[in-house]
C-alpha positions as CSV (number, residue, x, y, z in Angstrom):
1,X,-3.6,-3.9,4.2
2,X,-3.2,-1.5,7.3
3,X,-0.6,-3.5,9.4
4,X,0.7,-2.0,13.0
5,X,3.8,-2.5,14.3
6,X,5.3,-2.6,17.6
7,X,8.8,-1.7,19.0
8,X,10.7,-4.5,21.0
9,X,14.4,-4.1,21.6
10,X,15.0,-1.8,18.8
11,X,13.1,-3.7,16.4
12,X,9.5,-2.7,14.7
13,X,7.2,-5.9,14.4
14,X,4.2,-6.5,12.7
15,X,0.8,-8.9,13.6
16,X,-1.5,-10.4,10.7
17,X,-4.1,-11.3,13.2
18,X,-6.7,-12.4,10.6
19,X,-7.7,-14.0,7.2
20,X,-8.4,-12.3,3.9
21,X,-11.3,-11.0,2.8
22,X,-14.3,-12.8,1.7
23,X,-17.3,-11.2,-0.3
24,X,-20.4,-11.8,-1.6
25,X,-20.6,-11.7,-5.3
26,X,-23.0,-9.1,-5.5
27,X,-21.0,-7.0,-3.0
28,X,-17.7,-8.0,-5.4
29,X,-19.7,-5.7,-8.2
30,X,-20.0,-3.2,-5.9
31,X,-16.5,-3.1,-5.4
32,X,-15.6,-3.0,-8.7
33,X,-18.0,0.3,-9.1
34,X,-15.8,2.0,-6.5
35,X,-12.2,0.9,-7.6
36,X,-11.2,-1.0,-4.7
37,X,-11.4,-4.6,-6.3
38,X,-8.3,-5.3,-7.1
39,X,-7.2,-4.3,-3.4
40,X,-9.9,-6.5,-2.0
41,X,-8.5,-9.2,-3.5
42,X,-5.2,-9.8,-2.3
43,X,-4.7,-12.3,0.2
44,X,-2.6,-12.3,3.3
45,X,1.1,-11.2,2.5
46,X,3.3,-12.3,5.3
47,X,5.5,-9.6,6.5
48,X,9.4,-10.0,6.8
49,X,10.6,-7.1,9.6
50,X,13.7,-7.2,9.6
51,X,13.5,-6.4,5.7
52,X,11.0,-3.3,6.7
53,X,13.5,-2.0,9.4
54,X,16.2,-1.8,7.0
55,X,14.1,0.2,4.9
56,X,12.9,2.4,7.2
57,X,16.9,3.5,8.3
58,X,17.6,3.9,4.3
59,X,14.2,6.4,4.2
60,X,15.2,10.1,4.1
61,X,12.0,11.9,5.0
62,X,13.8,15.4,3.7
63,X,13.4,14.0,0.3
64,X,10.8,11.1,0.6
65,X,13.5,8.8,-1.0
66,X,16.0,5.4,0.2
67,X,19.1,6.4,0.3
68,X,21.3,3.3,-1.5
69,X,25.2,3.1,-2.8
70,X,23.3,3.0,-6.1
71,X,21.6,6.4,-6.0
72,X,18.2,7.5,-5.0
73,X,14.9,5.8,-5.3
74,X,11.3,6.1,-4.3
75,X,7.9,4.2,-4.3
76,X,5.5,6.3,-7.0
77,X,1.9,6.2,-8.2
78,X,2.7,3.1,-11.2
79,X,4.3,0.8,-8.1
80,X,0.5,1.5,-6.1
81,X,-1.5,0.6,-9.6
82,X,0.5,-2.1,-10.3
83,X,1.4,-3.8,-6.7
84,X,-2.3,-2.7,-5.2
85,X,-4.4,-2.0,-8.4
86,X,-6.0,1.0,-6.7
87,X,-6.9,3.9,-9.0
88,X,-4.4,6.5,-9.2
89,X,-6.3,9.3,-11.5
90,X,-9.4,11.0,-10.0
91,X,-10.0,13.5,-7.5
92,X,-8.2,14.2,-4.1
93,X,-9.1,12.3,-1.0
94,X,-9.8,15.3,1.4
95,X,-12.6,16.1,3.8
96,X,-13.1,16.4,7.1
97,X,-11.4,14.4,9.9
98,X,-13.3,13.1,13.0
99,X,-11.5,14.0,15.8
100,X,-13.7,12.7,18.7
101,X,-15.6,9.6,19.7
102,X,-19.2,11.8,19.0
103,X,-18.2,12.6,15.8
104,X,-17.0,8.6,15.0
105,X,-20.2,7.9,16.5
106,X,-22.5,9.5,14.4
107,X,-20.5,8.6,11.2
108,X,-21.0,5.2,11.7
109,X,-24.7,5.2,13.0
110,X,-25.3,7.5,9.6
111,X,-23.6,4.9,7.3
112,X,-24.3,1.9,8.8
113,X,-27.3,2.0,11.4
114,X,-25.4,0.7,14.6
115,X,-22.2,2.5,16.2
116,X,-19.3,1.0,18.3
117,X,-18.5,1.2,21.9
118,X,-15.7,2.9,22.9
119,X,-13.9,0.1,23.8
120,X,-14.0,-0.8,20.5
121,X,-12.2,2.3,19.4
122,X,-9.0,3.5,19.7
123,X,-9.2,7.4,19.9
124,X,-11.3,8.3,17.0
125,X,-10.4,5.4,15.1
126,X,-12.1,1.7,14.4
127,X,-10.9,-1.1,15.3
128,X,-10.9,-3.3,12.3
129,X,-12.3,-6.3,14.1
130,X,-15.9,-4.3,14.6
131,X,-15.8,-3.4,11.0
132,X,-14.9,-7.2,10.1
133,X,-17.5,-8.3,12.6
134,X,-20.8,-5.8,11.2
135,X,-19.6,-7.3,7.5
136,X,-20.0,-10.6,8.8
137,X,-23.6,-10.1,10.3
138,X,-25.1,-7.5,7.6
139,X,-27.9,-9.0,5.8
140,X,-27.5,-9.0,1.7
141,X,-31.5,-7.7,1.6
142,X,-31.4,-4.6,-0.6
143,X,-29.4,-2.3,-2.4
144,X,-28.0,-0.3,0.9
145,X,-26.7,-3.1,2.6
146,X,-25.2,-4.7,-0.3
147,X,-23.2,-0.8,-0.2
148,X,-22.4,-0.8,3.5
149,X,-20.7,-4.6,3.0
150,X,-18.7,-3.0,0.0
151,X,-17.6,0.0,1.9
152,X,-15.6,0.6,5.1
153,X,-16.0,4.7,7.3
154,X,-15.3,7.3,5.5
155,X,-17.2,10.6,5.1
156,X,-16.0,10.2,1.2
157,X,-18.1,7.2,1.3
158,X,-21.8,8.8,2.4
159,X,-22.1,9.4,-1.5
160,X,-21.5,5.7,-2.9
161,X,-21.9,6.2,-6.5
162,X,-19.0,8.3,-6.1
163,X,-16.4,6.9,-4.6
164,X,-15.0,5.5,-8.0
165,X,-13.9,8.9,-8.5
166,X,-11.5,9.4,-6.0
167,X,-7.4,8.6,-6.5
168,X,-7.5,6.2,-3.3
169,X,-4.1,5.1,-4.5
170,X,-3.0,8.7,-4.1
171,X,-3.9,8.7,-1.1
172,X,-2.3,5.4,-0.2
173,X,1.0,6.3,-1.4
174,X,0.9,10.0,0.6
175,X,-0.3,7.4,3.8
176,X,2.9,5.1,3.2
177,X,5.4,8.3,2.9
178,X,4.3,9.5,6.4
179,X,4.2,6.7,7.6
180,X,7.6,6.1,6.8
181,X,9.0,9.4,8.0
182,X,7.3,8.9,11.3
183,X,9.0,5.9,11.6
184,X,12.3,6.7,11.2
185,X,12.6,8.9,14.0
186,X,14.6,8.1,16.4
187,X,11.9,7.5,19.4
188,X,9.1,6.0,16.9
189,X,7.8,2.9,18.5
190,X,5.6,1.7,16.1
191,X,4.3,2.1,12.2
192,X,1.5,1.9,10.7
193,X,0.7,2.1,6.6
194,X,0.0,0.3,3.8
195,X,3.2,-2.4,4.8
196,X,2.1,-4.7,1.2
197,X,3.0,-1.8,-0.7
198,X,6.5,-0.9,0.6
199,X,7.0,-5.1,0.5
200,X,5.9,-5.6,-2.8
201,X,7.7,-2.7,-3.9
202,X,11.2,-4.5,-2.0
203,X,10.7,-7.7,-3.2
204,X,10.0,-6.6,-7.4
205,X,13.0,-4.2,-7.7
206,X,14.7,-6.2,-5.5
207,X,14.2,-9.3,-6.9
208,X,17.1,-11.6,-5.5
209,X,16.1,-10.1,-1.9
210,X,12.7,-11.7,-2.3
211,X,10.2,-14.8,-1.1
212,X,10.2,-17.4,-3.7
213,X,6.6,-16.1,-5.7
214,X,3.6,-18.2,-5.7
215,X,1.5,-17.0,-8.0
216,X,4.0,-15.1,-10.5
217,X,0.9,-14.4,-13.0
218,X,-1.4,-13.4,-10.6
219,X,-2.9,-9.0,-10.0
220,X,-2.7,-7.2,-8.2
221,X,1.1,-7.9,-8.3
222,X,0.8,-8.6,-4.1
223,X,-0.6,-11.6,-4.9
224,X,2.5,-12.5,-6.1
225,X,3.3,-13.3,-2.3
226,X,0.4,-14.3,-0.9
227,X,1.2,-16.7,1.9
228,X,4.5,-16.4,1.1
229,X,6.0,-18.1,4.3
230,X,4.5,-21.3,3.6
231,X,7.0,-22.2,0.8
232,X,10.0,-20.2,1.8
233,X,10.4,-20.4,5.6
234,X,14.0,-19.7,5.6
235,X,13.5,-16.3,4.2
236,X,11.1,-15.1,7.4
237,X,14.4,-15.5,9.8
238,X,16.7,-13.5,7.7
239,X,17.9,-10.7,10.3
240,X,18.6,-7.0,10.1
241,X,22.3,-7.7,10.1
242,X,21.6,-9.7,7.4
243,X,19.5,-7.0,4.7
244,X,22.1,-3.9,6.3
245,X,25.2,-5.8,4.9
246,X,22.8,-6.5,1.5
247,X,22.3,-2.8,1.1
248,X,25.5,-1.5,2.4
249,X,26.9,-3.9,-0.7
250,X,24.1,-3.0,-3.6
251,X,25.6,-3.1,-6.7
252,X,24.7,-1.6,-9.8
253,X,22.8,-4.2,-12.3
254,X,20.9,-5.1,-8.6
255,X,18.4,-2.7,-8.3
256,X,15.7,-2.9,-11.3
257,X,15.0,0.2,-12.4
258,X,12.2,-0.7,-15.4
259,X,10.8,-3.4,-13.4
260,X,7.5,-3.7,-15.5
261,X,8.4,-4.0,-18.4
262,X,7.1,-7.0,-20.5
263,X,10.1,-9.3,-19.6
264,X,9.2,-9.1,-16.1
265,X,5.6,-8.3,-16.1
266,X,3.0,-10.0,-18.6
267,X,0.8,-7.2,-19.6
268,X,-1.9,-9.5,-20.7
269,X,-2.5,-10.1,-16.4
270,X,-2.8,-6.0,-16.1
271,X,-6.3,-4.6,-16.3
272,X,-7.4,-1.9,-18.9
273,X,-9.1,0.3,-16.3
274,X,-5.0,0.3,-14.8
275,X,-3.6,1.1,-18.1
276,X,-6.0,3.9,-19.0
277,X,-5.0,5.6,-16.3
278,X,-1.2,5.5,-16.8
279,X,-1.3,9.2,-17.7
280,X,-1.1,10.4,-14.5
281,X,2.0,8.4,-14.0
282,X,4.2,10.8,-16.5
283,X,5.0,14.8,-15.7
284,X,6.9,17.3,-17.4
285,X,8.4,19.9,-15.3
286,X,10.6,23.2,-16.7
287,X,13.8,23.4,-14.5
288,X,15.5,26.7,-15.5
289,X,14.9,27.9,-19.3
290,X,14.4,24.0,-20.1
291,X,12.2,21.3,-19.8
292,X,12.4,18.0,-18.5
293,X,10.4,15.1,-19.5
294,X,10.1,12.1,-16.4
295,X,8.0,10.0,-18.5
296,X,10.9,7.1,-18.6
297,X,11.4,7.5,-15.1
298,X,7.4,7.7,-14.1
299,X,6.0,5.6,-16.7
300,X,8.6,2.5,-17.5
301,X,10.6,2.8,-13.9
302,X,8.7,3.9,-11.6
303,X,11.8,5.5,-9.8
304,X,14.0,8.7,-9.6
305,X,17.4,8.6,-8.7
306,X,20.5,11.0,-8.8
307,X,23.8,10.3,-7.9
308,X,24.3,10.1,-4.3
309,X,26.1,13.2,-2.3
310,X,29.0,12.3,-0.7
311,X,29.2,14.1,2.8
C-alpha cells in the first residue's frame, strides 16, 4: 500500500509495479492474529495523479487539513478502519529506528535468517521486491516460518504474539499526514505514504469525483476500487486542470460529511473486531470553562471542519 511517486514537469506520479498479495492459508491465520488481514487483502487500487496533486496543493500542513470553499476537512482514525481495516486501538508504534545498513542487516538476519545486499537497499530501507522475493521462497515447515511469511521488518515484529496489540492504523494515518506535508513543499519531488488511504478517502466523500466501484459490498472499503481502471478508463486521463476547477467550484451538499452511515455503507460487510474498537474514534476536549463533545464529527463523519478564513 506504500506507493512512491516521482516528479516530472511539475507533476507527482506514481508506479504499481506488481500484483497483490497472495498467502497461504495458514499464513492468512496468522495475519488475522496480528490485525493486518484486512490490509492484506486489498487488491491493486490503480492510482489517478492528477486527483493526488490536487490534494496535495489543498493540504495545509499548519493544521493537517484540505483547505475547500466548503470548510475544513481531514482524513481521521474511522476513514483508516474503515478504508484499510487496520486496528486503530492498541498501543503506540514506537521503537527504535535503523539508521545504517549494519543495523538493517542484523534485523533481517535475526527475523528471517538471510539479509539483503546493499544493492537491494535503499539507505536503510528494503526494497519491497527482496521482501516479496524471501515470501515467495520461504518454506511453510514449522511454526517460525509460517510467522516470517505473515510478517514484513520491523523491530515491533521480533515478538509475534504481540503485534496484535499495536494501533498500526495510528501509525498509518501519522505516515500519510507527513507524507503529505512533505509533499507539498514547494521543491518536494516525490511522495511516498499510504496513497489507497488518501484515494479511498477522495473517492467516498467525494463520491461523484470517483471510479465507477466494482465491488460496492466488498471490506476493506479499498476494495471498493480494486482494479478500477479496467471499467472506467476515461476517469485515469482526467487532468489537474480538470479536479482544480472541481474543487475551486465545491459546493455545499458535495462533500459527504457522514459518509458511513447505513445508506451508504452496509454495516453487515464491517467486521466486529472494527466496531469494537470504534471508541477510540470519539474525544471530548474542554475548550475554556466548557466542554465539547466530537463524537458526531469522529464517530458518524469522520471529519472536522470550521468555516474557512477569509484572508
Amino acid at each position: 500500500m506504500t506507493d512512491v511517486w516521482f516528479q516530472k514537469l511539475r507533476m507527482l506520479t506514481c508506479d504499481h509495479p506488481v500484483p497483490p498479495d497472495q498467502y497461504n492459508d495458514r499464513v492468512k491465520e496468522h495475519l488475522r492474529v496480528t490485525g493486518f488481514y484486512h490490509a492484506s487483502q486489498i487488491g491493486v487500487m490503480q492510482n489517478q495523479k492528477a486527483l493526488v496533486n490536487a490534494l496535495i496543493e489543498r493540504w495545509h500542513p499548519d493544521t493537517h487539513t484540505f483547505h475547500l470553499p466548503i470548510g475544513e476537512c481531514a482524513i481521521s482514525l474511522e476513514d483508516v478502519a474503515l478504508i484499510l481495516g487496520l486496528p486503530t486501538d492498541g498501543l503506540p508504534v514506537t521503537g527504535m529506528t535503523m539508521s545504517s545498513f549494519s543495523a538493517l542487516d542484523a534485523e533481517c538476519l535475526h527475523q528471517f535468517g538471510v539479509a539483503p545486499r546493499k544493492s537491494e537497499c535503499r539507505g536503510c530501507y528494503i526494497k519491497l521486491t527482496w521482501l516479496r522475493d524471501l515470501k515467495e521462497n520461504i518454506q511453510l515447515t514449522d511454526e517460525v516460518s509460517i510467522q516470517r511469511c505473515a510478517l514484513e521488518v520491523s523491530t515491533l515484529a521480533r515478538d509475534f504474539a504481540s503485534i496484535g496489540q499495536y494501533s498500526w492504523g495510528s501509525a498509518c494515518l501519522a505516515h500519510l499526514y507527513k507524507a503529505l506535508c512533505r509533499a507539498s513543499r514547494y521543491n518536494c519531488k516525490e511522495m511516498d505514504g499510504p496513497i489507497t488511504l488518501l484515494l479511498g478517502w477522495a473517492w467516498i466523500r467525494l463520491p461523484y469525483l470517483s471510479p465507477l466501484p466494482r465491488e460496492p459490498q466488498s471490506f476493506s472499503l479499498a476494495n471498493r476500487w480494486y482494479n478500477w481502471e479496467r471499467g472506467d478508463r476515461r476517469y485515469r486521463y482526467l487532468n489537474l486542470a480538470h479536479f482544480r476547477k472541481v474543487f475551486d467550484e465545491l459546493q455545499e451538499g458535495q462533500f459527504v460529511w457522514v459518509a458511513y452511515a447505513v445508506d451508504r455503507v452496509d454495516p453487515n460487510i464491517i467486521p466486529t473486531e472494527i466496531y469494537m474498537q470504534s471508541v477510540v474514534w470519539t474525544a471530548t476536549i474542554g475548550i475554556g470553562d466548557s466542554s465539547v463533545s466530537y463524537r458526531n464529527y469522529l464517530l458518524k463523519s469522520g471529519v472536522w471542519t470550521r468555516p474557512m478564513e477569509k484572508s
